[in-house]
N, C-alpha and C positions, 0 to 999 in steps of 0.2 A: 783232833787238831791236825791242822797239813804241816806238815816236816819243815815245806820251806817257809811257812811263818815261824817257827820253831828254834830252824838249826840252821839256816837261808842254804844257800844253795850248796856253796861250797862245802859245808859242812855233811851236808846228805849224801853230797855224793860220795864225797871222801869215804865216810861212814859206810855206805853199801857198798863201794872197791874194796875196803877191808873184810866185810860181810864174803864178798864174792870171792875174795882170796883164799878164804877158811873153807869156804865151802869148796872148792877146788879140792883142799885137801881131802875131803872126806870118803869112805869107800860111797856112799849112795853116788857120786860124781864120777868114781872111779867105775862102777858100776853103768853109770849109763854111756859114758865115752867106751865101753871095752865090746859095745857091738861096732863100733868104728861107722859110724854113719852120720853123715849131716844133715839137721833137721831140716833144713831147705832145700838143700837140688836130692838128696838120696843120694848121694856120690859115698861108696867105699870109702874110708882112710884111716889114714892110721889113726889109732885112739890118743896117742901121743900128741898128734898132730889138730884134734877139736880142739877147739875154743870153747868159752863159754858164752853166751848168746842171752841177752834180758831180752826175752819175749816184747813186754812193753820196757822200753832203754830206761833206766836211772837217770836222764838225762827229762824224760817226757810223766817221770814220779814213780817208774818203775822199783820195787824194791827185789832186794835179793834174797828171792823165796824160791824153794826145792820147785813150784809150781810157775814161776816166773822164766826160769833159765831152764837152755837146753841145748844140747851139744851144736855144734856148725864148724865149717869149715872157713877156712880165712878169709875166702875168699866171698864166701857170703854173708860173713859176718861183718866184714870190709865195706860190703855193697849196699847191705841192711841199712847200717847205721845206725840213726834214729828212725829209723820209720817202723809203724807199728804193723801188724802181720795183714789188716786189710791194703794198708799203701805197699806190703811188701808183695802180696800177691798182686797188686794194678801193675807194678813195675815190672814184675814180670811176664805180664801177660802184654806190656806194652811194648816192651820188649822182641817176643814174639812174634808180634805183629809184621815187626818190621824184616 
């Protein structure tokens, strides 16, 4: 069954921001934020300072699974958004481009 027939929208997300909260806490999160690396540009930083990143966004049905999320910096987690990892690689290469 799709979640947002289920639990509509607001309810999903809410649910997986909680989901994502916990998981924050846990060492496997602590664990991957402590090589201090952002999954999108490779930029060094401080492990304190990832975010955590829905691969495909809770926003587009993404859920908040150890395989969905991955550490990023603000700054490209800011830029991401919602867009999923093909439109996040066009933007960047469109990017370049220019």
């Amino acid at each position: 069954m799709d979640p947002f027939e289920v639990m509509g929208d607001n309810a999903f997300i809410a649910s997986e921001k909680y989901k994502a909260k916990e998981l924050r806490k846990s060492q496997w999160w602590k664990r991957k934020c402590a090589k201090g690396v952002c999954h999108y540009c490779g930029q060094k930083i401080s492990p304190q300072e990832l975010t955590m990143d829905h691969i495909v966004p809770i926003s587009r049905g993404g859920r908040t699974t150890r395989g969905n999320v991955t550490p990023s910096c603000k700054a490209c987690n800011t830029k991401k958004k919602t867009m999923l990892t093909f439109e996040w690689h066009e933007y960047i290469q469109n990017k370049q481009k220019r």
